[in-house]
C-alpha positions as a LaTeX table, in Angstrom:
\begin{tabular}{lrrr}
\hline
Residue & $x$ (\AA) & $y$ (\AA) & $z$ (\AA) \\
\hline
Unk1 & 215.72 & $-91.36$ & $-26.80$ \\
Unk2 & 213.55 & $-88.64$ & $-25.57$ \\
Unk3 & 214.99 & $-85.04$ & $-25.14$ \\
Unk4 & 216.13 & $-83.92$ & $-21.62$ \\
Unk5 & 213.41 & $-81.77$ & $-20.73$ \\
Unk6 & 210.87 & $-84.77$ & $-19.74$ \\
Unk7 & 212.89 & $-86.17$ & $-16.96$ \\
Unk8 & 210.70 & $-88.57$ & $-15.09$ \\
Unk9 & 207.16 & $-90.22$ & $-15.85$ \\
Unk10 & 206.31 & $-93.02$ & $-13.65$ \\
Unk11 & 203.12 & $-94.90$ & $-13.82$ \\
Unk12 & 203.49 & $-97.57$ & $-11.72$ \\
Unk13 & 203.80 & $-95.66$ & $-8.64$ \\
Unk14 & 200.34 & $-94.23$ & $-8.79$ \\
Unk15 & 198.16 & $-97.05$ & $-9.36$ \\
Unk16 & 197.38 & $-99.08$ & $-6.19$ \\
Unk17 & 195.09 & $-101.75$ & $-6.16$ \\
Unk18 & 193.69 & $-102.74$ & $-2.86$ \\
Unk19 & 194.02 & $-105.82$ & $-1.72$ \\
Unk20 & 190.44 & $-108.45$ & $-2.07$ \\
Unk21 & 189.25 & $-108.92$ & 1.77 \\
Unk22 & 187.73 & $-111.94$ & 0.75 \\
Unk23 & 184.57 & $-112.77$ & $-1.74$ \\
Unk24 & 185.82 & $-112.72$ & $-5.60$ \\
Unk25 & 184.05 & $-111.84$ & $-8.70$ \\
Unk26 & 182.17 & $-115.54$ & $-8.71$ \\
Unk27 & 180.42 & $-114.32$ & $-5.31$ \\
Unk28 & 178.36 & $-111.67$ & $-6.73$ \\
Unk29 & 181.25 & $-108.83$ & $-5.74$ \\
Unk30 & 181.40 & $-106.48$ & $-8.31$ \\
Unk31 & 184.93 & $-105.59$ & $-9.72$ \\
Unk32 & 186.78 & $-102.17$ & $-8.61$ \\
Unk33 & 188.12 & $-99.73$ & $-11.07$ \\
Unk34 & 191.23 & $-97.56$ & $-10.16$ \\
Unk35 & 192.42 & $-94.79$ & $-11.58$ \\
Unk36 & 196.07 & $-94.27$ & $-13.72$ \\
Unk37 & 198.20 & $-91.75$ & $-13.28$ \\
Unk38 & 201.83 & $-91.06$ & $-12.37$ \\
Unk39 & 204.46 & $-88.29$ & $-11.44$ \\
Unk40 & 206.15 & $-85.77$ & $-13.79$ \\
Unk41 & 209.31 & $-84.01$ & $-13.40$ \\
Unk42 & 211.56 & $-81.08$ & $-15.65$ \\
Unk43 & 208.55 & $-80.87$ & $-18.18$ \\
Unk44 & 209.93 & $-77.43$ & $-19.27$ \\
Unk45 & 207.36 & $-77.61$ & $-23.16$ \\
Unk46 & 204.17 & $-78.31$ & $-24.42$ \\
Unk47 & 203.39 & $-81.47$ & $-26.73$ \\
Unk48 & 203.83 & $-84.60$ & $-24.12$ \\
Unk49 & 200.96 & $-87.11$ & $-24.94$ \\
Unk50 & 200.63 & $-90.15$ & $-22.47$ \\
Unk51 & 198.86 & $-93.36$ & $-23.61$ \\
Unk52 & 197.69 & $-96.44$ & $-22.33$ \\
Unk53 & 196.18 & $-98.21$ & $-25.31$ \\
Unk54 & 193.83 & $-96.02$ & $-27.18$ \\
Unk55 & 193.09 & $-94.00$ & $-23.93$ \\
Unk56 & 195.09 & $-90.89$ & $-23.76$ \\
Unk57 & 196.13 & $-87.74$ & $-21.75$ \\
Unk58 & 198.05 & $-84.60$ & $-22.67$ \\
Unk59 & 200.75 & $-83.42$ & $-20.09$ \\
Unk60 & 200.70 & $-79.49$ & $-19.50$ \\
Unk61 & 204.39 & $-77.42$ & $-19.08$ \\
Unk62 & 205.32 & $-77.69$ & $-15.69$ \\
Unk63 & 202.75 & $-80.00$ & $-14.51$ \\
Unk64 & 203.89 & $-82.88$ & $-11.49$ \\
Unk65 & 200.56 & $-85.09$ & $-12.28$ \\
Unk66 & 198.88 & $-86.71$ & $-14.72$ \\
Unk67 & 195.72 & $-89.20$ & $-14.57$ \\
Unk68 & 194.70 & $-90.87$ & $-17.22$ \\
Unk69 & 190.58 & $-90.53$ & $-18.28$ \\
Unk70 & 189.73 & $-93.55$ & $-18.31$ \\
Unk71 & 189.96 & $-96.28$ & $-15.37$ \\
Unk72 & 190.70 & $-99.83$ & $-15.09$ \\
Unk73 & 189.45 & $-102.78$ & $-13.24$ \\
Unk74 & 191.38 & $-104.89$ & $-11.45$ \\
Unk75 & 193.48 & $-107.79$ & $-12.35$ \\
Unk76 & 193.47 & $-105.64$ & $-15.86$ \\
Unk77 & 196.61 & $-105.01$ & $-18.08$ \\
Unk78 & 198.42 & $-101.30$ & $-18.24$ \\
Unk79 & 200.88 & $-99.74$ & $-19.74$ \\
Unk80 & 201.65 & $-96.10$ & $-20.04$ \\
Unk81 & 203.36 & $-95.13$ & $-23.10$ \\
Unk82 & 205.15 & $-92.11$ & $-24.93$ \\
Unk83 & 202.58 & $-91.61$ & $-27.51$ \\
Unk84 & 203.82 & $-87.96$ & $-28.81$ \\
Unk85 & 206.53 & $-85.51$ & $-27.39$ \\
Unk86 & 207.89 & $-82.68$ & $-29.55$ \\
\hline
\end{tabular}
């Protein structure tokens, strides 16, 4: 259980992948990349490390954001993790 002052991190939200208007990667199209990132709420300390695999972002006191550094492409596997909190 993580303590009460992290109160909301949510990944999902924030990463929207646009629809294919037609042509796929067999067509020549090249693949997009979007961005990951979520919403944070009651961070009230320092120490809150985000991860998605070996990518990783650090989550300042009182920030609302985060976006992860690296991108993904689509149809790609994510999954935002706890890595650290003190």
């Amino acid at each position: 259980m993580f303590p009460k002052h992290v109160l909301l991190v949510s990944a999902a939200g924030t990463l929207l992948l646009a629809a294919c208007g037609g042509g796929g990667y067999g067509s020549g199209a090249a693949a997009q990349s979007y961005t990951v990132g979520g919403s944070v709420s009651g961070l009230t300390t320092t120490g809150l490390m985000l991860a998605n695999g070996a990518d990783t972002v650090s989550v300042p006191t009182n920030a609302t954001s985060f976006t992860l550094p690296t991108s993904v492409t689509t149809g790609t596997a994510y999954a935002v993790t706890v890595k650290t909190q003190r």
